[in-house]
C-alpha positions in Angstrom: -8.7 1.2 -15.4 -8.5 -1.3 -13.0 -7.6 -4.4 -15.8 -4.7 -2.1 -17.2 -3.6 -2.0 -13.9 -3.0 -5.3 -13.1 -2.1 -5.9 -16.6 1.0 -3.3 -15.9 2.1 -5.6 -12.5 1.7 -8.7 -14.1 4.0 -7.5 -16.6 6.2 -6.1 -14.0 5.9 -9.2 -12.3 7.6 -11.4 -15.1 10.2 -8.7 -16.3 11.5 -9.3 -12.5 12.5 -12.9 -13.9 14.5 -13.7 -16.3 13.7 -17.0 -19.0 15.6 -20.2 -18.0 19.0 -19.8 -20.2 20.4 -22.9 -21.7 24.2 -22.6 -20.9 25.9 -23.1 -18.0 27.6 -20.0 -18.4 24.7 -17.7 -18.8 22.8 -20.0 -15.7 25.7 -19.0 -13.4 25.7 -15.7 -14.5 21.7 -15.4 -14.0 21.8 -17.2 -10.1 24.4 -14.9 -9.3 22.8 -11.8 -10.5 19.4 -12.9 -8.9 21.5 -13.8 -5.6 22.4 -10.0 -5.8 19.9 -8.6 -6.7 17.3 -10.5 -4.2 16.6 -7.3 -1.9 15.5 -5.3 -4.5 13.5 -7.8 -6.1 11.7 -8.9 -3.2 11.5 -5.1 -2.3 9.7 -4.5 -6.0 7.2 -8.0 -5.3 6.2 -5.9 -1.7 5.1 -2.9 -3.5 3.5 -5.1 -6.5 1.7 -7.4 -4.0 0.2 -4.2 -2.3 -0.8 -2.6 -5.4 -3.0 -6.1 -6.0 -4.1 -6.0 -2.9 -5.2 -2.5 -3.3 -6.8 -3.1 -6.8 -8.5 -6.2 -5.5 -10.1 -3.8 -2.7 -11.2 -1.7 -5.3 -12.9 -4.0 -7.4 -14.9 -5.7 -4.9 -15.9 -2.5 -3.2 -16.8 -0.6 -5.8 -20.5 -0.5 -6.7 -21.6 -2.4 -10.0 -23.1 -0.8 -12.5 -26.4 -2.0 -13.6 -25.9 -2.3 -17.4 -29.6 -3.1 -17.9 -31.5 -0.3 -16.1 -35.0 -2.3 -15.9 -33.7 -5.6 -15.1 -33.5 -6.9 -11.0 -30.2 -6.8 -9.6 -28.5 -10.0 -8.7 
């Protein structure tokens, strides 16, 4: 559960950038666009960085399970 989350935001995370075009034209049009849109995106990293930080908590607070029920926990 946990792994498709963070899967999901680091997928979020890179459709929030767009590849390095090779034109001049299409940079332009890709700095301006990002200079537009730069509330939003930053807005979107906020709530993606807080769903990390909320997953991370998760993961190190839930308990482990023992796989091997005879063996001595670490």
């Amino acid at each position: 559960m946990i792994c498709s989350e963070l899967e999901t935001t680091n997928h979020k995370c890179v459709a929030l950038f767009e590849p390095s075009p090779k034109s001049r034209m299409k940079q332009a049009r890709v700095a301006f666009n990002a200079w537009m849109n730069a509330s939003k995106v930053e807005e979107e990293i906020l709530v993606l960085k807080d769903h990390v930080d909320t997953c991370h908590i998760q993961f190190t607070v839930c308990p482990r399970v023992n796989k091997f029920p005879g063996a001595n926990p670490l």
